[in-house]
C-alpha positions in Angstrom: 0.0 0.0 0.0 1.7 3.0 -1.3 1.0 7.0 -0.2 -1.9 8.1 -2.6 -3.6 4.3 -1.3 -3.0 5.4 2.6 -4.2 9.0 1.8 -7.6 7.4 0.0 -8.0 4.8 2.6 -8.2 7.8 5.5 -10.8 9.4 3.0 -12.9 6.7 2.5 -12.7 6.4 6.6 -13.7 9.7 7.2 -16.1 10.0 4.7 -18.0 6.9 6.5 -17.7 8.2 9.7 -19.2 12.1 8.1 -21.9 9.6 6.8 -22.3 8.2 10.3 -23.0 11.6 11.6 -24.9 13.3 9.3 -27.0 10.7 8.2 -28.5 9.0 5.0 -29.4 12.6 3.9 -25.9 13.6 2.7 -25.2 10.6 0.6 -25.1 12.1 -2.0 -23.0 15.0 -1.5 -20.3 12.8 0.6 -20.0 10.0 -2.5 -19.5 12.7 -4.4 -16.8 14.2 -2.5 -14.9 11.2 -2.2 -15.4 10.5 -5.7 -13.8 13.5 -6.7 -10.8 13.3 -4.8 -10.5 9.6 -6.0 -10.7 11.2 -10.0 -7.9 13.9 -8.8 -5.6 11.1 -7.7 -6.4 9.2 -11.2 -5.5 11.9 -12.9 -2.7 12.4 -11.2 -1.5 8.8 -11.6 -2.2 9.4 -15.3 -0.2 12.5 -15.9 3.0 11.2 -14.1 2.6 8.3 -16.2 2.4 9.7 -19.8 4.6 12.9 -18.6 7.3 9.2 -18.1 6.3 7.8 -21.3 6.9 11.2 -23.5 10.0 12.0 -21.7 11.4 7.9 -22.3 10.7 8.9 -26.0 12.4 12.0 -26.0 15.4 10.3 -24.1 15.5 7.7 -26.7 14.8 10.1 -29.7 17.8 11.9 -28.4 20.3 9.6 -28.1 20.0 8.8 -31.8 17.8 5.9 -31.4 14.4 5.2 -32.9 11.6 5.9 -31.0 9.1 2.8 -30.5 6.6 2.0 -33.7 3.2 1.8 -32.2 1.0 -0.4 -34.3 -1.8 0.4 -33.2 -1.5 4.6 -32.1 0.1 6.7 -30.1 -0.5 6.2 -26.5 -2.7 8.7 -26.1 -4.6 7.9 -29.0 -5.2 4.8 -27.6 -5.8 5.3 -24.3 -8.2 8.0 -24.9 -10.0 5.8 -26.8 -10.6 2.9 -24.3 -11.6 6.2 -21.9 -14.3 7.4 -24.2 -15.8 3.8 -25.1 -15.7 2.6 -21.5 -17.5 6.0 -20.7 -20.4 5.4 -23.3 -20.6 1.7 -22.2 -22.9 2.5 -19.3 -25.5 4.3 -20.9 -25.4 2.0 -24.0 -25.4 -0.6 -21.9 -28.6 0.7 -19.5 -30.7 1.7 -23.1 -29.6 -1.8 -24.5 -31.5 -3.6 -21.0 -34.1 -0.8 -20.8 -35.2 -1.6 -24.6 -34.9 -5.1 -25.0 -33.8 -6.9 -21.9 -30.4 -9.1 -21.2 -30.4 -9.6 -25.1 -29.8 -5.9 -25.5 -27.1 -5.5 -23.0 -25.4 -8.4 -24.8 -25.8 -6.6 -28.4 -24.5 -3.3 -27.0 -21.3 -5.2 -25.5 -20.9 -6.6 -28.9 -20.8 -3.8 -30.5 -18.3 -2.3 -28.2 -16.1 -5.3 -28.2 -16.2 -5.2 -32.0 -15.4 -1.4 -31.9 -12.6 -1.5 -30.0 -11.5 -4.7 -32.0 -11.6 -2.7 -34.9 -9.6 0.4 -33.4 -6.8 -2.3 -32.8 -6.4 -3.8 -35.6 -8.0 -2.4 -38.4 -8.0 1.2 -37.8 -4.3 2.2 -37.7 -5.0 1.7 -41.7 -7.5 4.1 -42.3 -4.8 7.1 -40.5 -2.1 6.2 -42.1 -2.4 8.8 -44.6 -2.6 11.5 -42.2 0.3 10.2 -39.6 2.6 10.9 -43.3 1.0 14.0 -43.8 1.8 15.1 -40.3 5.8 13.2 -40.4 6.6 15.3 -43.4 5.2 19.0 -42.1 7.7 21.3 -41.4 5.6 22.1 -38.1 6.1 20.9 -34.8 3.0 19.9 -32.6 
């Protein structure tokens, strides 16, 4: 259990003993709060992570080396997308069993599965074009 874990557990505490106090009235308001410092330490995990990643590239681009082929998108590309379609998964997910029961949460799965399966493997190919574009521009992102 590192730091940010020890920090969250003590949150988690106190927000269970607030909830103690105050009652079922302030559910609400006291999930909330402790979900939003759980999102602040996400995000902080994330941005020390890909702040690492981009400076590893720029260490390696540096030294002369390549930097890593990704097959299948730049890390953020990539990441943002499993973001986004886990983020539509619940409402597609509750319209899928409001409209049509198990077999529509099963068919809205589906078609995320076969989304993301696509994004994988198939859809480097249809940006290929612009990654070219973008290699030979003489302007920096």
């Amino acid at each position: 259990m590192d730091a940010t874990d020890t920090e969250l557990d003590k949150e988690l505490k106190a927000t269970l003993q607030a909830r103690g106090e105050l009652g079922a009235d302030y559910d609400s308001a006291l999930v909330e709060s402790f979900l939003e410092k759980v999102e602040q330490r996400l995000d902080a995990t994330l941005d020390r992570r890909v702040r690492r990643h981009l400076a590893e590239e720029r260490t390696a681009a540096a030294r002369g080396g390549r930097t890593p082929d990704h097959p299948n998108g730049s890390f953020g590309e990539r990441f943002g997308f499993g973001i986004v379609s886990l983020v539509l998964a619940v409402p597609l997910s509750a319209i899928g069993v409001a409209n049509a029961g198990i077999g529509g949460l099963v068919v809205a799965w589906l078609g995320i599965v076969g989304v993301n399966m696509f994004q994988t493997g198939h859809g480097r190919r249809l940006f290929r074009g612009r990654e070219e574009r973008r290699a030979a521009s003489d302007w920096e992102d």
